[in-house]
PASEBA-1860 file (N, C-alpha, C; in nm, 3 decimals):
! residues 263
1> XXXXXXXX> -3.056/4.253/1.899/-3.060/4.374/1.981/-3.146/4.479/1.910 ~ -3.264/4.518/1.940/-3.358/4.598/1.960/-3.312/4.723/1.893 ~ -3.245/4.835/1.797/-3.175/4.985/1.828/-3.245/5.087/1.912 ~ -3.416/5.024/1.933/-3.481/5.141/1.982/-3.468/5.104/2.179 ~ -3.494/4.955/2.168/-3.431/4.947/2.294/-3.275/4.979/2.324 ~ -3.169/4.935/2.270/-3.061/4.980/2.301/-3.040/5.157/2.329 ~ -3.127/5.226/2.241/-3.093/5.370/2.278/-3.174/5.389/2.383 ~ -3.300/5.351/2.464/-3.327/5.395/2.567/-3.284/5.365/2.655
9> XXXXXXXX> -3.214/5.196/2.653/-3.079/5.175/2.802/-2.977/5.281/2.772 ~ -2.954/5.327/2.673/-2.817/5.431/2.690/-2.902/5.590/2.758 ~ -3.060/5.624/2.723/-3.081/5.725/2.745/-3.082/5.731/2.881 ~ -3.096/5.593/2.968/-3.189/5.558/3.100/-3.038/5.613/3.183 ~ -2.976/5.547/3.092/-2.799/5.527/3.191/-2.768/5.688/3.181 ~ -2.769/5.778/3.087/-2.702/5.914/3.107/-2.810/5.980/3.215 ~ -2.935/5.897/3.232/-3.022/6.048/3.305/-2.975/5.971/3.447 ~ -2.918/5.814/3.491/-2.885/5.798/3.567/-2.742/5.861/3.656
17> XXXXXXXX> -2.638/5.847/3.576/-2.526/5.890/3.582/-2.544/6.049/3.661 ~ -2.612/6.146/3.558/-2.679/6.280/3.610/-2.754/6.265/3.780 ~ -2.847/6.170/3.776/-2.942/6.183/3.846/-2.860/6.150/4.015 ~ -2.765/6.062/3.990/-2.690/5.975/4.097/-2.580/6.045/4.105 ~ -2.522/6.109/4.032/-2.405/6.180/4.043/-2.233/6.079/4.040 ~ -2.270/5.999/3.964/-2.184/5.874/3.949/-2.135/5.903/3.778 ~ -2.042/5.826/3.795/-1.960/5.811/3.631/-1.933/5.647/3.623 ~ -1.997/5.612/3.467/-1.990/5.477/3.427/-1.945/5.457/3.359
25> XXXXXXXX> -1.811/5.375/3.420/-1.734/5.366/3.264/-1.731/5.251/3.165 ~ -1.842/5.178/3.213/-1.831/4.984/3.143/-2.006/5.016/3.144 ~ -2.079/5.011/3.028/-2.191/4.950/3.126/-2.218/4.830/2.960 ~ -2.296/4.678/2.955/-2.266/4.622/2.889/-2.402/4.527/2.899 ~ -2.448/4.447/2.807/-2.527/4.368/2.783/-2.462/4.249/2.806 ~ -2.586/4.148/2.925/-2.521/4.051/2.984/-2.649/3.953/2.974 ~ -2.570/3.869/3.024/-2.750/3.734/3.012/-2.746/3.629/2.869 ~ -2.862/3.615/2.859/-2.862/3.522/2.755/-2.810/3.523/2.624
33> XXXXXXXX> -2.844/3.708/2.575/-2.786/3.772/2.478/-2.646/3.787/2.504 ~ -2.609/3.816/2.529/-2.444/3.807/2.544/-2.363/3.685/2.569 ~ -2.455/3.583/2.617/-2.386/3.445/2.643/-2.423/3.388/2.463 ~ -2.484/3.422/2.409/-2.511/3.395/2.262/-2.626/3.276/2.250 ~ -2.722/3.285/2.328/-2.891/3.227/2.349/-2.981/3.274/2.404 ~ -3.009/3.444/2.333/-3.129/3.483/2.348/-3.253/3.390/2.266 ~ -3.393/3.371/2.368/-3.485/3.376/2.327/-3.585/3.482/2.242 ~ -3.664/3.471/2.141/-3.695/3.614/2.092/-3.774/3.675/2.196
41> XXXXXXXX> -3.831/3.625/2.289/-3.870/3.743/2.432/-3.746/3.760/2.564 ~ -3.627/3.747/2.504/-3.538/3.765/2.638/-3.552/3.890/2.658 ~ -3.529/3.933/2.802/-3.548/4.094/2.789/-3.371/4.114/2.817 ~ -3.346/4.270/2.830/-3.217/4.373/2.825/-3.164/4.332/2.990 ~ -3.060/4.245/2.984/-2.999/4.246/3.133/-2.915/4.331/3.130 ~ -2.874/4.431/3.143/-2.805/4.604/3.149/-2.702/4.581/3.266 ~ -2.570/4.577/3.277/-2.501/4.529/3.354/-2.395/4.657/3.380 ~ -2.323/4.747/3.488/-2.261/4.824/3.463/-2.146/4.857/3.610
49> XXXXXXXX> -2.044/4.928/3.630/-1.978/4.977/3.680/-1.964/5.117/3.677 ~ -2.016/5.143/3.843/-1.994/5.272/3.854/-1.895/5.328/3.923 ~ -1.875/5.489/3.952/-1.789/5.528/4.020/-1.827/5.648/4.064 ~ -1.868/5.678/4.223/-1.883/5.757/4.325/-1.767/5.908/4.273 ~ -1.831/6.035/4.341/-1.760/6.149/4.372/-1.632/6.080/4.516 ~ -1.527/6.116/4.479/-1.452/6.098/4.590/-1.448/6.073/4.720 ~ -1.536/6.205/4.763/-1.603/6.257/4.919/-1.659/6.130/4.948 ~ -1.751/6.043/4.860/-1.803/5.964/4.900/-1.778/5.816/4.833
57> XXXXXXXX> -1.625/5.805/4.781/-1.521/5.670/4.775/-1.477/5.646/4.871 ~ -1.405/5.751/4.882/-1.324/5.729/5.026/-1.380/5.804/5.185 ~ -1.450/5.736/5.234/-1.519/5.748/5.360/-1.520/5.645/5.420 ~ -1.544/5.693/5.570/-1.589/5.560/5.679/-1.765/5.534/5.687 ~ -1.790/5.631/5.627/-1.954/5.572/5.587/-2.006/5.530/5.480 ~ -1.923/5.445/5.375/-1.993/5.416/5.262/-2.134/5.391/5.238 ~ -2.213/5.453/5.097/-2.329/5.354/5.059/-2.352/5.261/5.024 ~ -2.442/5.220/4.996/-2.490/5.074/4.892/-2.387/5.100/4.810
65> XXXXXXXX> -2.320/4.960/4.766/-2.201/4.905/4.624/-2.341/4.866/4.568 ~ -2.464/4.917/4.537/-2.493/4.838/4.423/-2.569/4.912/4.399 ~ -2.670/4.982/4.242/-2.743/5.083/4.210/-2.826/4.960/4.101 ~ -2.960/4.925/4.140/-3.068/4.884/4.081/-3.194/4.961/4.004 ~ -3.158/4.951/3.851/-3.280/5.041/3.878/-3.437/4.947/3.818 ~ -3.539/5.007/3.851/-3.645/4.909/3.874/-3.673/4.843/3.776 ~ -3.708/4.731/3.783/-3.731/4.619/3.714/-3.850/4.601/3.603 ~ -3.850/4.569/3.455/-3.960/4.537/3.421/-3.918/4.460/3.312
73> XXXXXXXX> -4.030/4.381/3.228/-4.049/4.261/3.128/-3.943/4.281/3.027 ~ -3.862/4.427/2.982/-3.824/4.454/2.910/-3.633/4.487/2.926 ~ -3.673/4.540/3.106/-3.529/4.628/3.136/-3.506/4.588/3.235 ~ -3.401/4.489/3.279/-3.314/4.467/3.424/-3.196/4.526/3.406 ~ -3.196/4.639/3.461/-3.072/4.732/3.466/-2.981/4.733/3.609 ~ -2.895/4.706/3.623/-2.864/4.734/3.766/-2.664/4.725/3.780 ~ -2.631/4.765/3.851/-2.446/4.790/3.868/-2.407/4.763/3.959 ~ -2.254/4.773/3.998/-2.155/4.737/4.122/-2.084/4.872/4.097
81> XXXXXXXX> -2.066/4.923/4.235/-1.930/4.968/4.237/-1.798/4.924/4.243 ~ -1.710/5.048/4.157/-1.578/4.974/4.181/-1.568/4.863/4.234 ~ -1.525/4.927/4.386/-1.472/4.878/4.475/-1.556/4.759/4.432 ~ -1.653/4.732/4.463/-1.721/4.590/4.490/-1.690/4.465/4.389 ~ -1.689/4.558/4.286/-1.621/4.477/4.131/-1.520/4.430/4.118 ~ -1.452/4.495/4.205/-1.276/4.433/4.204/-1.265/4.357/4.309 ~ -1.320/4.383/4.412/-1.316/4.286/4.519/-1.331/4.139/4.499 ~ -1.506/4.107/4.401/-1.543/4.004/4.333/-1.465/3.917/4.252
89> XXXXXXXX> -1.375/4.048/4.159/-1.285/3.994/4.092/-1.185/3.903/4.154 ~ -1.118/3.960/4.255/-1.009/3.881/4.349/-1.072/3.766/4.399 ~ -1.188/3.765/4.442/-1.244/3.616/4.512/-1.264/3.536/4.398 ~ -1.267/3.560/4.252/-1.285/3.432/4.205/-1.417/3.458/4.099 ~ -1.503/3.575/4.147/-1.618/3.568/4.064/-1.600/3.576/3.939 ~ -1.663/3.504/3.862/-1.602/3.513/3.706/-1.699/3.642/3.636 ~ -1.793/3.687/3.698/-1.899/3.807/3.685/-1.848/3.927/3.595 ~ -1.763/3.944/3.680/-1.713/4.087/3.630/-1.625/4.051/3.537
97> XXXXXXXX> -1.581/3.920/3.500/-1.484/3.949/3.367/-1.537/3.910/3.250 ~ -1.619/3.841/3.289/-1.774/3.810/3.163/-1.825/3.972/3.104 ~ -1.850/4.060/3.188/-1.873/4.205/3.208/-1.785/4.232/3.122 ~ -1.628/4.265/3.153/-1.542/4.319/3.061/-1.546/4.277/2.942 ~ -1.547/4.112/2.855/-1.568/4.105/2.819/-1.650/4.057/2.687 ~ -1.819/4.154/2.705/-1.910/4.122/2.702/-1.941/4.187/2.525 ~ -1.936/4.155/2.431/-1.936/4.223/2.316/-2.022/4.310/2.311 ~ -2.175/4.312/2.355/-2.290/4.433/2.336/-2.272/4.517/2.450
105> XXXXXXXX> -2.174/4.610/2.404/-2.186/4.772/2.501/-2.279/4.871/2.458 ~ -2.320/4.913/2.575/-2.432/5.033/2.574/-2.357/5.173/2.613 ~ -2.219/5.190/2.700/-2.130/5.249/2.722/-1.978/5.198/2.769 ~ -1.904/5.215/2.689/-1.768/5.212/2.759/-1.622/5.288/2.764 ~ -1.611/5.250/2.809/-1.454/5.378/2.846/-1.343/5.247/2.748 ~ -1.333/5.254/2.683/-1.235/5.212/2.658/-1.057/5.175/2.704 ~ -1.032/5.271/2.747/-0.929/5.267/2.823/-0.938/5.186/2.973 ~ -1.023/5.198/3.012/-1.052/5.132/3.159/-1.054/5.015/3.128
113> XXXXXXXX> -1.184/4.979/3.036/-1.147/4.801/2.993/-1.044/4.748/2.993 ~ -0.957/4.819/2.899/-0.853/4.729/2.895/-0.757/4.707/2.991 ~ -0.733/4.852/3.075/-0.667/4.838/3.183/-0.733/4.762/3.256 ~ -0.864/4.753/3.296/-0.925/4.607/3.385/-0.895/4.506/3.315 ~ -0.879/4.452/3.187/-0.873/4.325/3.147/-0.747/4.284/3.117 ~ -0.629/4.372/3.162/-0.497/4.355/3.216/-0.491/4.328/3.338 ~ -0.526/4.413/3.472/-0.541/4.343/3.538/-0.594/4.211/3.592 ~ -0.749/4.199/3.513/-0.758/3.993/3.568/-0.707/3.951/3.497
121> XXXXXXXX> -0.590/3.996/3.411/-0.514/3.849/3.372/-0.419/3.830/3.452 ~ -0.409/3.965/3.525/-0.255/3.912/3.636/-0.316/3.879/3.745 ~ -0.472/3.939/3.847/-0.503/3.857/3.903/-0.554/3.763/3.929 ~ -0.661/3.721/3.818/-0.750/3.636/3.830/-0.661/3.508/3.917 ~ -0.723/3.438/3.958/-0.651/3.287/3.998/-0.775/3.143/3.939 ~ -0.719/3.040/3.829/-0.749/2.990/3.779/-0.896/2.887/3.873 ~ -0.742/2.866/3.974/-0.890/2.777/4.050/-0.964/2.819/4.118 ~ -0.978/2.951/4.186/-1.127/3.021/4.188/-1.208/3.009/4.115
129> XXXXXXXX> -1.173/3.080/3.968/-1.255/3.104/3.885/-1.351/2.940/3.815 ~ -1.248/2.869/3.836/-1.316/2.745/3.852/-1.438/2.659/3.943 ~ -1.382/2.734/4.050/-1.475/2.714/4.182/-1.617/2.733/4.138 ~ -1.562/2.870/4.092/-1.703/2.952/4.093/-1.777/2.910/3.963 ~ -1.708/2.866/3.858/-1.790/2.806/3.767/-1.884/2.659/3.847 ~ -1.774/2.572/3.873/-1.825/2.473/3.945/-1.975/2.478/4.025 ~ -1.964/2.609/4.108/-2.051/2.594/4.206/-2.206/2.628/4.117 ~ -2.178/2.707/4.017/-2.277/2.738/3.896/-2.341/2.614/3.859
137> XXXXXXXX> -2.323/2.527/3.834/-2.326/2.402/3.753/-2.397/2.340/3.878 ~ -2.376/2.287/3.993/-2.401/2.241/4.118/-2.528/2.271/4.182 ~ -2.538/2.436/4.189/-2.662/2.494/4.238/-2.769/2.437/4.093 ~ -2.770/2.442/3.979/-2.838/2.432/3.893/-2.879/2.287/3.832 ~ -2.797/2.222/3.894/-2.793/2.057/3.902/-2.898/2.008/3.984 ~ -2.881/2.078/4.122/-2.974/2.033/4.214/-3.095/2.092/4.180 ~ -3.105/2.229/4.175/-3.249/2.276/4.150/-3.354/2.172/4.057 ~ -3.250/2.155/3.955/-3.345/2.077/3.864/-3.327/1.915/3.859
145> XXXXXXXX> -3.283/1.913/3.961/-3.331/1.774/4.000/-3.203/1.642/3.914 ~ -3.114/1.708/3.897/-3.012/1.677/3.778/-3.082/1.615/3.659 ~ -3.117/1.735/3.603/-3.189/1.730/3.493/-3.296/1.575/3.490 ~ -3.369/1.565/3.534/-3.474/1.483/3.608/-3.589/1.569/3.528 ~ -3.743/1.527/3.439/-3.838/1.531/3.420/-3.826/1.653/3.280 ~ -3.911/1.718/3.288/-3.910/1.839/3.189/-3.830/1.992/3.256 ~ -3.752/2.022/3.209/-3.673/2.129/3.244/-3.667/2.246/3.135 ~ -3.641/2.344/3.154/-3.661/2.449/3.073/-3.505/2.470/2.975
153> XXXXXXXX> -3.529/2.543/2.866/-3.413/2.560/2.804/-3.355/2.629/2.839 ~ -3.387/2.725/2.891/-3.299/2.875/2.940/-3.248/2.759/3.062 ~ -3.271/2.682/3.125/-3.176/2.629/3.263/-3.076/2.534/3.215 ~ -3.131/2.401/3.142/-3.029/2.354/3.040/-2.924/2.473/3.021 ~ -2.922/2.546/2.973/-2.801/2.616/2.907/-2.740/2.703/3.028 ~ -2.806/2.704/3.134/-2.754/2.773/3.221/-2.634/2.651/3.322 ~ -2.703/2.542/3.309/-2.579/2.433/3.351/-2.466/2.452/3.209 ~ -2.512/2.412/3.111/-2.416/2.342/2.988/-2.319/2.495/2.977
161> XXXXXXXX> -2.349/2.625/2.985/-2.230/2.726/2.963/-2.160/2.712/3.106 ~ -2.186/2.743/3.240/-2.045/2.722/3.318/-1.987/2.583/3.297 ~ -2.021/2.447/3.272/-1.973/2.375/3.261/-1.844/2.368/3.104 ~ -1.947/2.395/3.058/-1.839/2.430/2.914/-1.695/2.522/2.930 ~ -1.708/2.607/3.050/-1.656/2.673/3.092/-1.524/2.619/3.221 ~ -1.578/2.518/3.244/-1.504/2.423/3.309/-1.420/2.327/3.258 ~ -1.437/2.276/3.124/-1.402/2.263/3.005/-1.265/2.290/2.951 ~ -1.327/2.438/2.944/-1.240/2.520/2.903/-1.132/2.565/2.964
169> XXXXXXXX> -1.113/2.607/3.106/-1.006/2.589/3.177/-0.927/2.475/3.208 ~ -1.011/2.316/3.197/-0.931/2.180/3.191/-0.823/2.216/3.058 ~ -0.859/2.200/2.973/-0.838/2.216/2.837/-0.692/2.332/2.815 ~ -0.701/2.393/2.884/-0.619/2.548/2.872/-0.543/2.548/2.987 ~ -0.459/2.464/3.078/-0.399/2.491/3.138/-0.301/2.646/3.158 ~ -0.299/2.690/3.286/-0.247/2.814/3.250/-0.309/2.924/3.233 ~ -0.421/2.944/3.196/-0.520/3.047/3.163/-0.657/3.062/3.248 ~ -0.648/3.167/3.290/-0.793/3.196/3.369/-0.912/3.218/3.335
177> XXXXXXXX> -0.927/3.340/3.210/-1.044/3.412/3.187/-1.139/3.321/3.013 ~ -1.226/3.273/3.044/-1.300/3.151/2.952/-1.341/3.274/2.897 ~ -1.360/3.286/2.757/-1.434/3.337/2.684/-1.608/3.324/2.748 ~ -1.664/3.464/2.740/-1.837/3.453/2.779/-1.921/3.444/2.668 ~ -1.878/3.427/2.577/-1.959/3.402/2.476/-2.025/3.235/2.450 ~ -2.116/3.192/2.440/-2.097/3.015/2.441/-2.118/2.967/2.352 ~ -2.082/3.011/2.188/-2.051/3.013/2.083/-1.902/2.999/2.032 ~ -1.830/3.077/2.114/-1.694/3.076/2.145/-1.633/2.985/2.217
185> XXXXXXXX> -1.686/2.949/2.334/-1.710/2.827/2.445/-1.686/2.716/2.332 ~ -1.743/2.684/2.246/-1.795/2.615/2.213/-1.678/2.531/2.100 ~ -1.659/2.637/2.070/-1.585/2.645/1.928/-1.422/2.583/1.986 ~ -1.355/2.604/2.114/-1.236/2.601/2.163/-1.249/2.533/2.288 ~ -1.310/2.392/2.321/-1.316/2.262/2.362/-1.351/2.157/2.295 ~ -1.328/2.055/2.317/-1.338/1.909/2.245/-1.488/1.874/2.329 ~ -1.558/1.870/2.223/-1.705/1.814/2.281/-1.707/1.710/2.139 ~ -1.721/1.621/2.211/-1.768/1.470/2.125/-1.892/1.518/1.992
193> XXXXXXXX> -1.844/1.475/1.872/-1.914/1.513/1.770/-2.051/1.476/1.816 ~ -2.124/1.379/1.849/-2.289/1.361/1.876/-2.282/1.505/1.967 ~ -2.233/1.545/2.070/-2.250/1.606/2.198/-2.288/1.770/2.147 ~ -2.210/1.801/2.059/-2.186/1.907/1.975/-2.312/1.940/1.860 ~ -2.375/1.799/1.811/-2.499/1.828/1.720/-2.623/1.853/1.836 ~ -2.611/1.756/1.897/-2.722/1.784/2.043/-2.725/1.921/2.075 ~ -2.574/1.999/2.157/-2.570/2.155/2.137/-2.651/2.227/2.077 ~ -2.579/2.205/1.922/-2.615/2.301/1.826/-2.802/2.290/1.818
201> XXXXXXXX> -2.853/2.194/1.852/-3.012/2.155/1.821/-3.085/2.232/1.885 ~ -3.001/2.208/1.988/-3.076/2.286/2.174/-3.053/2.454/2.147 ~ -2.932/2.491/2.083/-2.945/2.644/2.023/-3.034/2.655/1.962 ~ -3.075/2.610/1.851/-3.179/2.665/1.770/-3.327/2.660/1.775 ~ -3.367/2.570/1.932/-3.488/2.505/1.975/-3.506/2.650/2.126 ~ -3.388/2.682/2.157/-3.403/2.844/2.220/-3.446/2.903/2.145 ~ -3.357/2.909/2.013/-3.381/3.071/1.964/-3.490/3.072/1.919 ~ -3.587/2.973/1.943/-3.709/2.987/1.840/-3.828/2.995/1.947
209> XXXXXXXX> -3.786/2.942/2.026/-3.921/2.920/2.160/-3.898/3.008/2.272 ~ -4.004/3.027/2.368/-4.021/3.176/2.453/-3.916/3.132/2.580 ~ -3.880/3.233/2.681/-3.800/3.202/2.772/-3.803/3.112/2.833 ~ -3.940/3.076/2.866/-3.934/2.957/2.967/-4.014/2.865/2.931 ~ -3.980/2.773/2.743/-3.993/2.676/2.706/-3.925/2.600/2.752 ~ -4.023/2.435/2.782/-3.937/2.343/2.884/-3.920/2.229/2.762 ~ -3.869/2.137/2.793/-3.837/1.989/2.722/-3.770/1.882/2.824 ~ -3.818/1.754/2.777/-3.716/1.695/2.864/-3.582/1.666/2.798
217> XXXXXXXX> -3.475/1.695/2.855/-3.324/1.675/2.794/-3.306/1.562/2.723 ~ -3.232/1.585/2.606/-3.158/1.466/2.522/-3.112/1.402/2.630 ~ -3.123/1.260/2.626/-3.060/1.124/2.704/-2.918/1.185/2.660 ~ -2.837/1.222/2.568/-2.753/1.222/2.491/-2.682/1.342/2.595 ~ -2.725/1.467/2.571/-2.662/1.546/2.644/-2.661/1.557/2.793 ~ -2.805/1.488/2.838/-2.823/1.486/2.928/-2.681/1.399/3.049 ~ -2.672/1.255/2.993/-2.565/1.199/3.058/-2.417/1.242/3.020 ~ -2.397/1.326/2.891/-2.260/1.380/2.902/-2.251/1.495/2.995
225> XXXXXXXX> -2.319/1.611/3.027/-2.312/1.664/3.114/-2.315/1.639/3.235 ~ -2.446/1.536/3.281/-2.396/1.442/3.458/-2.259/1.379/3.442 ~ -2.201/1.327/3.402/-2.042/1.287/3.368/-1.973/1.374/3.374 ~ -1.944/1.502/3.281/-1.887/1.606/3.311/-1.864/1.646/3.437 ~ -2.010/1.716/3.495/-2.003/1.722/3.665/-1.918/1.636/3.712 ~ -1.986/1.524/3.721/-1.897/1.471/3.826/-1.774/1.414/3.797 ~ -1.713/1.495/3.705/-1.580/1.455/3.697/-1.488/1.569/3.691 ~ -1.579/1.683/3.738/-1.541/1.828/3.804/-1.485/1.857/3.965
233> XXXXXXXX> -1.549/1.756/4.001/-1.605/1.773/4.166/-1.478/1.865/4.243 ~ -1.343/1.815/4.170/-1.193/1.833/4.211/-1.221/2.006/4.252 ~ -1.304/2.058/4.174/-1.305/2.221/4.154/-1.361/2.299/4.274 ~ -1.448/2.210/4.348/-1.533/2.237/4.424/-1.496/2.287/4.549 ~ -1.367/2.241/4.560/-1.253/2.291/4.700/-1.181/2.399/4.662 ~ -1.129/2.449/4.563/-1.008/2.474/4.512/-0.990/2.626/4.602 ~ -0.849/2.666/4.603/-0.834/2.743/4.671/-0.713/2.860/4.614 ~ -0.686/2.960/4.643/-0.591/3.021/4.602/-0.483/3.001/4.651
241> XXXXXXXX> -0.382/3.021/4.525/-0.219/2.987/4.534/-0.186/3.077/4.597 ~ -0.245/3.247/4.569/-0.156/3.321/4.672/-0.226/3.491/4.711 ~ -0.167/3.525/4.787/-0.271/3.677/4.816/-0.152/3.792/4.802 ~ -0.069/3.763/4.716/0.016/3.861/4.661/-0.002/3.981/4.583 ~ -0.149/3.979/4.523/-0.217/4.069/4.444/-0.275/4.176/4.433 ~ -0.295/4.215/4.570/-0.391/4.266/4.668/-0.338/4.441/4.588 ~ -0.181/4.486/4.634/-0.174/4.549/4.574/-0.180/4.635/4.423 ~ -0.196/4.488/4.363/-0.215/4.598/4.227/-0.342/4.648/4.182
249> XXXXXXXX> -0.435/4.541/4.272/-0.594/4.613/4.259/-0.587/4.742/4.316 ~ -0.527/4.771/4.455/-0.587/4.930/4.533/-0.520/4.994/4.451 ~ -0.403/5.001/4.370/-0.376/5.051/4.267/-0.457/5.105/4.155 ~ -0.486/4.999/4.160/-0.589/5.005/4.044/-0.751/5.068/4.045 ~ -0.748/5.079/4.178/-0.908/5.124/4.229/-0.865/5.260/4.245 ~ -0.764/5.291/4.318/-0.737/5.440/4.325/-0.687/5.536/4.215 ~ -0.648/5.451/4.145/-0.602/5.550/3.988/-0.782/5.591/3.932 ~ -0.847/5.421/3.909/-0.927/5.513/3.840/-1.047/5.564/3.943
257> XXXXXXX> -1.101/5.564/4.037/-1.185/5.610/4.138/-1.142/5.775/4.090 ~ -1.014/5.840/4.081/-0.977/5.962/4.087/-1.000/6.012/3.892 ~ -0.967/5.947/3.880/-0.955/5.969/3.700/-1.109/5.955/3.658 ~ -1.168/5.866/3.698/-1.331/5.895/3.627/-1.420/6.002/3.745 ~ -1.371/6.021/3.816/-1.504/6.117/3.912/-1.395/6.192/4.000 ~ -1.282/6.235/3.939/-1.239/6.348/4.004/-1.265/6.473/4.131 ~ -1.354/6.480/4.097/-1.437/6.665/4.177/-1.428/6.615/4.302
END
């Protein structure tokens, strides 16, 4: 992490906050760097949660849930509102709890985190969050042809972390939220000792080559991961146990909607 880039995502975010009239209480480094396989040209994926003036939380005309700000080689900055964040949360997206928690903060409220990362532990629901890993792995399977010809490293790893992640909830019965780190991932599933040196190879063949260095996949990892998949597939339906939850989110949206943007 950059310090001169990190202080201009924090400068970009206060003239935003000002400029939008919003309060952010999470905003966090997400992507490759935070999944723990930056390339040395990855750029700043800037990931954040905001929160609206009241007048315009609670209305029958809401705006855009989402604040992008423009794009370049260096800075993909962009947020959800609340509302939209928690909503995600309840369906299953594993997004926002990767978000919570994401070790490189650029701003956070502390207190909110944790009260959000109390709540997805009571709501999350396991086999959503599975789903949604699943379907990660699936879309990225096909694109590349299930790993078929020369494929890039940044996509490799973009199958091998939700899957690892799939893994990880087999493994952990009972528990919803997978660690986002894929170092951590890594460290707290049983991956077959060859499977694990292959890993570790493919880390250090990122960290050294530009974003969109390709290779063709280890035979090695290559068929433990098609195996994996398809011995996921179960995930691909899965559905929620129950919609009992509902309340402790608007709870939870209305405490802090009022507590961070009061006026």
């Amino acid at each position: 992490m950059n310090p001169k880039i990190v202080a201009e995502i924090r400068t970009r975010l206060t003239e935003l906050e000002n400029r939008a009239n919003i309060s952010i209480p999470l905003a966090i480094e997400s992507g490759s760097r935070a999944w723990g396989f930056p390339s040395p040209d990855s750029d700043y994926d800037c990931r954040f949660i905001f929160v609206r003036p009241l007048e315009q939380t609670f209305t029958l005309f809401p705006v855009r849930d989402v604040i992008e700000e423009p794009l370049t080689p260096v800075f993909d900055i962009n947020g959800w509102d609340l509302g939209k964040a928690l909503r995600l949360m309840y369906s299953g997206n594993a997004v926002i709890v990767e978000w919570l928690k994401s070790v490189f903060s650029y701003h956070v409220n502390e207190a909110f985190r944790a009260a959000a990362l109390e709540l997805a532990d009571e709501v999350c629901d396991r086999r959503l969050i599975g789903k949604h890993y699943y379907h990660l792995v699936r879309a990225q399977m096909h694109r590349l042809n299930f790993l078929q010809g020369e494929v890039s490293l940044k996509k490799t790893l973009y199958i091998l972390r939700p899957l690892t992640a799939l893994m990880w909830l087999s493994e952990h019965p009972g528990r919803a939220i997978a660690p986002m780190n894929f170092r951590e991932l890594q460290r707290e599933v049983a991956f077959p000792d060859l499977v694990s040196e292959k890993v570790d190879a493919l880390l250090e063949r990122k960290a050294r080559s530009s974003e969109m260095g390709t290779e063709q996949v280890d035979s090695v990892l290559s068929e433990f991961m098609l195996s994996k998949y398809e011995s996921f597939e179960s995930w691909a339906t899965a559905g929620r146990e129950s919609d009992g939850r509902r309340a402790e989110i608007d709870i939870f949206w209305r405490h802090w909607s009022s507590e961070l943007h009061p006026e």
